[in-house]
C-alpha positions as CSV (number, residue, x, y, z in Angstrom):
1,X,197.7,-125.1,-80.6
2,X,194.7,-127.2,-78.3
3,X,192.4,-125.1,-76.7
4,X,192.1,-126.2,-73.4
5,X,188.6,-127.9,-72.8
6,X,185.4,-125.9,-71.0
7,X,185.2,-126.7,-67.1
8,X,181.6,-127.0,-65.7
9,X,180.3,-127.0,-61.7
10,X,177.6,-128.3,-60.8
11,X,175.1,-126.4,-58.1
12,X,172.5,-127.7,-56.2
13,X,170.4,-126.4,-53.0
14,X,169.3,-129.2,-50.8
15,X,167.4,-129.4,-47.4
16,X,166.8,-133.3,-46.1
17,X,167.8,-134.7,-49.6
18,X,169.6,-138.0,-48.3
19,X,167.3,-140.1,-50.4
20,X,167.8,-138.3,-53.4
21,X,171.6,-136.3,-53.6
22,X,173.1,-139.5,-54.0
23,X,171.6,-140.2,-57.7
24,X,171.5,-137.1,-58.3
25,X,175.5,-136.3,-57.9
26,X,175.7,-140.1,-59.3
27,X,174.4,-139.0,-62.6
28,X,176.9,-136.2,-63.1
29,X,179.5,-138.7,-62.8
30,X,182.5,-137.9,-65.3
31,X,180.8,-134.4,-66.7
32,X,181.2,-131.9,-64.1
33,X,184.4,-130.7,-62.6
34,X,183.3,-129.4,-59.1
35,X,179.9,-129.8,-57.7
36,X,178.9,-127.1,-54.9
37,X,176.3,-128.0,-52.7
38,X,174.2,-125.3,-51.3
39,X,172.3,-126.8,-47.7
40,X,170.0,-125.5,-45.6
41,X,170.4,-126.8,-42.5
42,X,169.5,-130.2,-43.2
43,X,169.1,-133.3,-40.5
44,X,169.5,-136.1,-42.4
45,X,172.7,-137.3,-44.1
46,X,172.4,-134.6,-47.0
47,X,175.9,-133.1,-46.1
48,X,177.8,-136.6,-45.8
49,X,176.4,-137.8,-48.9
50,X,177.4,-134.4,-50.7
51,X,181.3,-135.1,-49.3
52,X,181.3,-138.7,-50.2
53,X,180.9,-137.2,-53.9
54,X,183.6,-134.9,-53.2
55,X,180.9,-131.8,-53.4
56,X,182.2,-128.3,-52.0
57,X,179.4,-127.6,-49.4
58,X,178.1,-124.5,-47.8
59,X,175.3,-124.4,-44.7
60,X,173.9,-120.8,-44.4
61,X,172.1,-120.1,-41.3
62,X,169.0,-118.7,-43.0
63,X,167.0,-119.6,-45.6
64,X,166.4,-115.9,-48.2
65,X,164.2,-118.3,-50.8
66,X,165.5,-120.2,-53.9
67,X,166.0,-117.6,-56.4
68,X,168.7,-116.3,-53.6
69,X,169.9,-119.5,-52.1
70,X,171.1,-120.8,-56.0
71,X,172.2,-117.1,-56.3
72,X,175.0,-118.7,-53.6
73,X,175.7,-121.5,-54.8
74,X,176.4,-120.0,-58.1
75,X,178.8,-117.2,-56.3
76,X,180.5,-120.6,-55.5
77,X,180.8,-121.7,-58.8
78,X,184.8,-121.5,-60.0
79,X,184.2,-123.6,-63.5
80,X,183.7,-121.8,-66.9
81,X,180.3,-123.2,-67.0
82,X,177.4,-123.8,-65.0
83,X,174.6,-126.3,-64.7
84,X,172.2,-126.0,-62.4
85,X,170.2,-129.2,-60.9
86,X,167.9,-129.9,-58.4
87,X,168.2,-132.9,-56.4
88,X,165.6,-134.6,-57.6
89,X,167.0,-134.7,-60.8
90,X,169.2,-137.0,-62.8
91,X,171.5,-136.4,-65.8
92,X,170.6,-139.2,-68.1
93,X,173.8,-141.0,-70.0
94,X,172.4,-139.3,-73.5
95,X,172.0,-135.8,-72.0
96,X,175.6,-135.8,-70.1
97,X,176.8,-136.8,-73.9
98,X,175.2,-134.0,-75.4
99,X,176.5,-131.3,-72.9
100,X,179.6,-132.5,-73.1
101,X,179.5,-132.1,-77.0
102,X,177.9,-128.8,-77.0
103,X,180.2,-127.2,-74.5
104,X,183.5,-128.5,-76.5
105,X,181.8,-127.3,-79.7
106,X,180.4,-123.5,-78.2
107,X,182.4,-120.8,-79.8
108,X,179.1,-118.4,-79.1
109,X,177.9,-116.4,-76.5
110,X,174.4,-118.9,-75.4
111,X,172.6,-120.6,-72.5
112,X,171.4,-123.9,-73.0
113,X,167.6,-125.4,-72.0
114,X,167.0,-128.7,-71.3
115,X,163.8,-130.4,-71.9
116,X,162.2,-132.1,-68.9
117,X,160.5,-135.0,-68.4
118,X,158.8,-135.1,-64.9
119,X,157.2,-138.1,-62.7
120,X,154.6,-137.9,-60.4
121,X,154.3,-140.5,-57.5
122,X,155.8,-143.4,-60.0
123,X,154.3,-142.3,-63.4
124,X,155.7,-140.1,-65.7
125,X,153.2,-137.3,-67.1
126,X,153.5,-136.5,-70.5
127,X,150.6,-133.9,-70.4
128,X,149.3,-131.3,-67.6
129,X,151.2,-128.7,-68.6
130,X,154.4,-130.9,-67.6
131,X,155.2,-131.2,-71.4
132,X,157.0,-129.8,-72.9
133,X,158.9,-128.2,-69.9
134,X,162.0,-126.8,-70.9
135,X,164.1,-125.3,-68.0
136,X,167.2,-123.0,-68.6
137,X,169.5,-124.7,-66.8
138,X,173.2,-124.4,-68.5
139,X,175.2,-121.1,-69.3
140,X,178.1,-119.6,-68.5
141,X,179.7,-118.3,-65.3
142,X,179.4,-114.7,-65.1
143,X,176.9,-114.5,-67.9
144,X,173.6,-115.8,-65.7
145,X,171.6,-115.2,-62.5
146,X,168.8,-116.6,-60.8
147,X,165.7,-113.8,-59.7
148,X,165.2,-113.4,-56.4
149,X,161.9,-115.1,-56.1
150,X,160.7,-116.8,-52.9
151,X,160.1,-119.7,-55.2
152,X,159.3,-120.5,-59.0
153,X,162.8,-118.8,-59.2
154,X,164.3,-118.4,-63.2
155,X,167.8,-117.8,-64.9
156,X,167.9,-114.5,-66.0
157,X,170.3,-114.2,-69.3
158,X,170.8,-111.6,-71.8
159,X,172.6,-114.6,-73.9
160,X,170.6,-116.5,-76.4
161,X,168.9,-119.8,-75.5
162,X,169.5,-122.8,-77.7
163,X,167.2,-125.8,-76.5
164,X,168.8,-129.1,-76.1
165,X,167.1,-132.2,-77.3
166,X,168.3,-135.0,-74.8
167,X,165.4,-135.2,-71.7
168,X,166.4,-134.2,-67.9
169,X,164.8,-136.6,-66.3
170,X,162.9,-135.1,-63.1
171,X,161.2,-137.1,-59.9
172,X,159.2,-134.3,-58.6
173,X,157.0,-136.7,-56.4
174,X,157.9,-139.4,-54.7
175,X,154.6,-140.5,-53.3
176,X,151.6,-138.7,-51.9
177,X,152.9,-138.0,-49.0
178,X,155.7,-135.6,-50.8
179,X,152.4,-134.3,-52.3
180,X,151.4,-133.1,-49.5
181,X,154.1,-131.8,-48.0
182,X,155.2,-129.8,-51.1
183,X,151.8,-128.1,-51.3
184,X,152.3,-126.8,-47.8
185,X,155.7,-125.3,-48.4
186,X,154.6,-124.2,-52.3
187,X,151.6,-122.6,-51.1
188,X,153.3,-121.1,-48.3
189,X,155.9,-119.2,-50.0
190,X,153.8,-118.8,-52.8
191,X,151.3,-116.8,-50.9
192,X,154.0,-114.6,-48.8
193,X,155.8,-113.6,-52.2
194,X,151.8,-112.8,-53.5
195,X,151.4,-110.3,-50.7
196,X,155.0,-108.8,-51.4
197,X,154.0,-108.0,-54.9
198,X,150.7,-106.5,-53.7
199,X,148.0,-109.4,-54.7
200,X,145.2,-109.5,-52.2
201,X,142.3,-112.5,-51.9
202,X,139.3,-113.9,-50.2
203,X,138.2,-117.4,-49.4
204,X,135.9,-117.0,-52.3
205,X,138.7,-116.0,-54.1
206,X,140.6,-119.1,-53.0
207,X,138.1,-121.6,-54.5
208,X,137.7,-120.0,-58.1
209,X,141.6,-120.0,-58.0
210,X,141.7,-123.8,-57.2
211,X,138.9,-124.5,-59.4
212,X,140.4,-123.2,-62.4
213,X,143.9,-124.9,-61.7
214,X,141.6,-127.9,-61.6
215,X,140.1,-127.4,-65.0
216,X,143.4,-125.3,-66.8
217,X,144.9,-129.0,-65.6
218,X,142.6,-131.7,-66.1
219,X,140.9,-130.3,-69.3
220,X,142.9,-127.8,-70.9
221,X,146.3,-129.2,-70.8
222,X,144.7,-132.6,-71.1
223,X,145.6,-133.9,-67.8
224,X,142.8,-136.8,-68.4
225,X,145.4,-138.3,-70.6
226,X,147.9,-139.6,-67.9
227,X,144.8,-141.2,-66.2
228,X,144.4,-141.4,-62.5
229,X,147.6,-139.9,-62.2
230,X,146.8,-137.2,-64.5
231,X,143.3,-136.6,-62.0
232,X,145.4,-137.0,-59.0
233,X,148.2,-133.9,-60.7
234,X,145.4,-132.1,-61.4
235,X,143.4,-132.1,-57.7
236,X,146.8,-131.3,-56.4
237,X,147.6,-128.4,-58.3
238,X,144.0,-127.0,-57.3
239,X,144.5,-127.6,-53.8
240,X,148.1,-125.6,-54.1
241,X,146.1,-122.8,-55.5
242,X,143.1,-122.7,-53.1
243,X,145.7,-122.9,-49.9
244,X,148.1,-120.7,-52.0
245,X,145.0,-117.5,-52.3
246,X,144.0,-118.7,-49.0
247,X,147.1,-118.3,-47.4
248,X,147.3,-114.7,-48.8
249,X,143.4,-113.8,-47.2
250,X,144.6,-115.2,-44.1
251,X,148.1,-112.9,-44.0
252,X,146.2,-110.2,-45.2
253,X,143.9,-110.5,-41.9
254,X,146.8,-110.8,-39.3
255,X,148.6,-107.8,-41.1
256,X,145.2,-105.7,-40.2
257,X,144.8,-106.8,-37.4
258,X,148.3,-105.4,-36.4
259,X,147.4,-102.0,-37.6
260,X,144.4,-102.2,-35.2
């Protein structure tokens, strides 16, 4: 008697991802069984892009964070198993071969990591503290869920993690526009989900933060090594910090200034 072979969905969360979903869902071709697509409110062709790959898709009206938005898209989830992506992500052909092999071979209880390899703004950094970057990212249904953080959400498993050796392959940045764009929102939520868990700063406070993001970067994790993008990494992750600790001062002062 054949045992019938492991099902996996697919999840992703996507806001104004129509120049990424569609490489993204590409990638997954012939390994995934469903694909849910999580979107918030998007205005760009995110949601026909998603139906063109025959993705099941959900538009919330409010946005609770990513730890609870991907907490949706996995109550979505109908498969045995579940991968996780982002849409700027791709499944490479060697990875999709080795998920394919581990899921047909698991007889165990385990989530699966994947180790990622990131770009940023056309280079791909191989120090920074991007590497190694495993993310947990495969496990099974009813077995996983994702914390309910505002953002820098994680899987949270009581199963054992087993690392896979095939690389995600991750375009985080686009250009420097993205880079921008993504400090704003990172440092935003970043800075709200500070003050939730009681952190307080100053604008003093804000420049030693981004300061040592700078040097933790550049000279610890041997940013220096990816060249000018490794120095251009590194002043953006100090200028997430400093508006991160700044944002928190300046929420700090309108929430006394309401007790006034």
């Amino acid at each position: 008697m054949t045992h019938a072979s492991p099902t996996l969905s697919a999840i992703v969360i996507t806001r104004n991802e129509a120049h990424n979903l569609h490489d993204c869902l590409q990638s997954m071709h012939g390994l995934v069984d469903e694909i849910i697509v999580v979107d918030s409110q998007s205005t760009d062709h995110t949601v026909a892009i998603a139906q063109q790959h025959g993705a099941k898709v959900s538009q919330p009206a409010d946005w609770p964070g990513f730890g609870l938005q991907k907490n949706r898209a996995l109550d979505l989830a109908t498969c045995d198993w579940v991968l996780s992506i982002d849409a700027d992500e791709r499944i490479t052909p060697a990875l999709s071969a080795e998920i394919k092999r581990v899921l047909q071979a698991s007889d165990v209880d385990v989530a699966y990591k994947l180790p990622r390899l990131s770009s940023y703004c056309g280079k791909l950094i191989h120090h920074a503290g991007w590497q190694p970057d495993h993310v947990l990212r495969l496990f099974k249904r009813g077995k996983a869920r994702f914390s309910d953080d505002l953002v820098h959400e994680r899987v949270v498993t009581a199963q054992n993690v087993v690392a896979l050796q095939n690389h995600l392959l991750h375009f985080s940045y686009l250009d420097f526009s993205q880079v921008l764009s993504k400090v704003n929102v990172y440092s935003s939520a970043s800075a709200q989900q500070a003050y939730a868990h009681g952190k307080r700063s100053s604008v003093v406070g804000a420049l030693g933060h981004g300061a040592w993001a700078f040097f933790r970067t550049y000279v610890l994790r041997a940013g220096f090594l990816d060249g000018a993008h490794g120095l251009a990494l590194s002043i953006s992750n100090a200028e997430t910090s400093y508006y991160k600790y700044l944002k928190l001062w300046h929420i700090q002062q309108a929430q006394a200034a309401t007790v006034k």
